[in-house]
N, C-alpha and C positions, 0 to 999 in steps of 0.2 A: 742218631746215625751221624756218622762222620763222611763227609764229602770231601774229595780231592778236585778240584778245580787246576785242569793245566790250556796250555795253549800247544795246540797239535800242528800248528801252524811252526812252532820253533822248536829247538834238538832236534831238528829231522826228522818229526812227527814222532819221534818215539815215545812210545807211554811210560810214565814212571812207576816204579813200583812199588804200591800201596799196601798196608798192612789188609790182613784178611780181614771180613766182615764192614769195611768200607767200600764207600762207592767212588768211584773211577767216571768225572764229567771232563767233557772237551766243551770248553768257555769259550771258545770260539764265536765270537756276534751275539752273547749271553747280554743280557738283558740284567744287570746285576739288582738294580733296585726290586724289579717283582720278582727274580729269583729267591733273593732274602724275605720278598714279604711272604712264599707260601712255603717258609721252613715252620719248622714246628720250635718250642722254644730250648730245646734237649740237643737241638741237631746244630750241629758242628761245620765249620766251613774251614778248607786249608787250601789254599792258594800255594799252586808251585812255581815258582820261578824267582829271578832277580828283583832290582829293583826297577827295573822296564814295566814288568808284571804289579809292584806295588804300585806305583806310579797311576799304571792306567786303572785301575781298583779304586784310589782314592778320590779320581775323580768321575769314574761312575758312579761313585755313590757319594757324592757330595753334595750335603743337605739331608743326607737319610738317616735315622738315627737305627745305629746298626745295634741288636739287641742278642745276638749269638756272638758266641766266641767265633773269632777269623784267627787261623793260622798263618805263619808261612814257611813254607819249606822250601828253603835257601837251594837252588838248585841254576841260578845265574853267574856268569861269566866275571862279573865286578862286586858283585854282593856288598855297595859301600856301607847300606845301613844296617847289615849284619856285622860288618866290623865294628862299627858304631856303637849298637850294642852289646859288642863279645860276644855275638857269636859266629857260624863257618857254613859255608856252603854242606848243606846234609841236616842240618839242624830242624828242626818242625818249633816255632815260640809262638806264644801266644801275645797280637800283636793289638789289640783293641786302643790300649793306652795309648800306641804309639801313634795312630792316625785321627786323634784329637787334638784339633785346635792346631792345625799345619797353618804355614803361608799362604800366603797367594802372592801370584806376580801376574802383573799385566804387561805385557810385549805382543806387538804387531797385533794389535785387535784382539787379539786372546784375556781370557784369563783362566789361570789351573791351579792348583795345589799341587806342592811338591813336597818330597821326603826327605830330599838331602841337600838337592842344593838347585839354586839358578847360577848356571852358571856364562862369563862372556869374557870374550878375548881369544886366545891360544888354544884351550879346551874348547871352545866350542867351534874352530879354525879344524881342531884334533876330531871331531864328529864326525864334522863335513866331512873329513879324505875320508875315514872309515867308511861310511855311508857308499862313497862312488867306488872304494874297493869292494866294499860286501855286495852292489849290483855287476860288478865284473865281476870277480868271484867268491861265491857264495860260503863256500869251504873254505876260504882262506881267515886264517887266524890273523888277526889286528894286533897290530905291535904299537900301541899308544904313546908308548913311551920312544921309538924311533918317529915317529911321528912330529910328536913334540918337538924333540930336535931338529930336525929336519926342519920345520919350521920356526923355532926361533932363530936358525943360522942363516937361512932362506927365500924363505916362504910368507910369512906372517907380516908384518909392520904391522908395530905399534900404532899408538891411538892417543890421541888428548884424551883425558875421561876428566866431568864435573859429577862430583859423588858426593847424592844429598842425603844428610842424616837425621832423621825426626827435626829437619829445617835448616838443618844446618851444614852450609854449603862449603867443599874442599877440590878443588883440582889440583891436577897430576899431568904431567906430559910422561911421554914414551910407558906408556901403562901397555904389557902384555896380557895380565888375567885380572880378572874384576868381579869373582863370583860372588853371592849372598849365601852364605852357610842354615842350614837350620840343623845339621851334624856336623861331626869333623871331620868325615871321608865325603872324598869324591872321584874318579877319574879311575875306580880302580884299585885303591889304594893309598891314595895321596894322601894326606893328614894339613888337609889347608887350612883347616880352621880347630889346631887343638885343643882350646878354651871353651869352646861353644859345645853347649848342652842343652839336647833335644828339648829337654822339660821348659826351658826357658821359655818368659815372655818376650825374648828380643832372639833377633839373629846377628847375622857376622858378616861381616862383607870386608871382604881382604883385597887389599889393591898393591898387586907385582908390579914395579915400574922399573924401570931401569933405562938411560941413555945408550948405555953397552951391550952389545947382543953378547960376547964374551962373558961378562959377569952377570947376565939375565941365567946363560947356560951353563953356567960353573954352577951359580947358588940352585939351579933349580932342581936337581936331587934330594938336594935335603927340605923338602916336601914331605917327601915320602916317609920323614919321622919328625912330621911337624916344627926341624927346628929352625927354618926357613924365618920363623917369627922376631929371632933374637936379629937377624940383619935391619934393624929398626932404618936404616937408611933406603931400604931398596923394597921394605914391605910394610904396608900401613893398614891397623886393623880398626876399626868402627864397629860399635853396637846398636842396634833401632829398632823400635819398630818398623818406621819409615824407613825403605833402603827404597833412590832412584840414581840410577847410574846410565849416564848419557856420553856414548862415547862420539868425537869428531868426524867416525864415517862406521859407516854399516860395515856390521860383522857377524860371522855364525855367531848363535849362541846354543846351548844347549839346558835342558831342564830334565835332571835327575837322567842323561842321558841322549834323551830328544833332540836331534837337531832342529833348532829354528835357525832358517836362515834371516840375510837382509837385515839386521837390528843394530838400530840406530840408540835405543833409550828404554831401559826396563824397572818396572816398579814393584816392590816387592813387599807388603806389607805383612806382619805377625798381631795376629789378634792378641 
């Protein structure tokens, strides 16, 4: 049997629409590890949503060796790690491979696994407004990208960041983003980390600096087709297992989406 697994709590509780002959669950406070343990070993699981949806999956079941195929059916607002791996919101992949041997990152007491990215700076500054718009109004589509600007012209101030690499230590003034990649999308579509692949044993941590809020906001478009990278003066890339990046005053940050607020220093390690 094939199982569709959604959250009735987002799309406006609407149900999605499943092939005949499956079953149709609302995951809602699901219990994911003894759900998986009283499947049978024929029967199929497909998770619909984004990567909000993956995100909370991987780490409900972190630690559990998952022995069914898990789907997902791309049916989120940002879909980065369906862009990641070619494919598009509508898509059903079969995702087993993909949620082996993820990150972790440790910020403000925590620690989670993520799929695409930790991210801190401006993006996770871009969370936050969303967040206190989406509690004023719930319908109101997010414009990420006027967001952004808004705050780099604005709103945001930069940060000193010290960015340590499997030991080895580099600081930056006026750093606007400072995310750890474990794909090369994040934010939506952005392409921050074009070189970095998933299968890898190391991730990516990209550090945007700039003195100028002007040429922060000229180059920052061209993100969005990775070629952000070739600006070697304004963008600096590292590879580690070890990624700690401690910024000079508390900032949102967000993970694979998540606002965390208040973050001062995040650690991010790749088995």
């Amino acid at each position: 049997m094939k199982y569709y697994l959604y959250n009735s709590k987002a799309n406006n509780g609407i149900k999605p629409n499943v092939p005949a002959g499956t079953e149709l669950i609302d995951a809602v406070g699901m219990d994911y590890p003894e759900y998986l343990k009283g499947l049978t070993p024929d029967d199929e699981v497909v998770l619909v949503g984004g990567d909000g949806t993956l995100n909370y999956f991987i780490n409900a079941v972190k630690g559990v060796e998952i022995k069914n195929n898990v789907y997902l059916l791309g049916s989120g607002t940002g879909n980065d790690f369906f862009n990641d791996i070619g494919h598009k919101a509508g898509d059903e992949v079969l995702i087993n491979k993909y949620i082996e041997n993820l990150p972790t990152v440790r910020v403000n007491g925590m620690e989670k696994l993520f799929i695409n990215n930790m991210g801190f700076g401006i993006d996770g500054y871009c969370c936050e407004v969303a967040d206190q718009i989406k509690q004023k109004s719930p319908q109101e589509q997010i414009n990420y990208s006027g967001i952004a600007i808004k705050g780099l012209l604005f709103h945001f101030k930069p940060c000193h960041a010290e960015v340590t690499v499997d030991g080895k230590k580099y600081e930056f003034d006026n750093v606007w983003i400072a995310p750890t990649m474990k794909g090369k999308f994040y934010g939506g579509g952005m392409k921050m980390a074009p070189d970095q692949d998933r299968f890898s044993d190391k991730v990516t941590v990209v550090v945007y600096h700039s003195k100028s809020k002007l040429k922060a906001l000229m180059a920052f478009p061209s993100i969005f087709k990775g070629e952000h990278v070739s600006n070697t003066k304004m963008v600096k890339i590292f590879t580690g297992n070890k990624i700690t990046v401690r910024f000079s005053r508390p900032c949102a940050a967000q993970i694979d989406g998540e606002t965390v607020l208040n973050v001062k220093e995040y650690i991010v390690e790749q088995p």
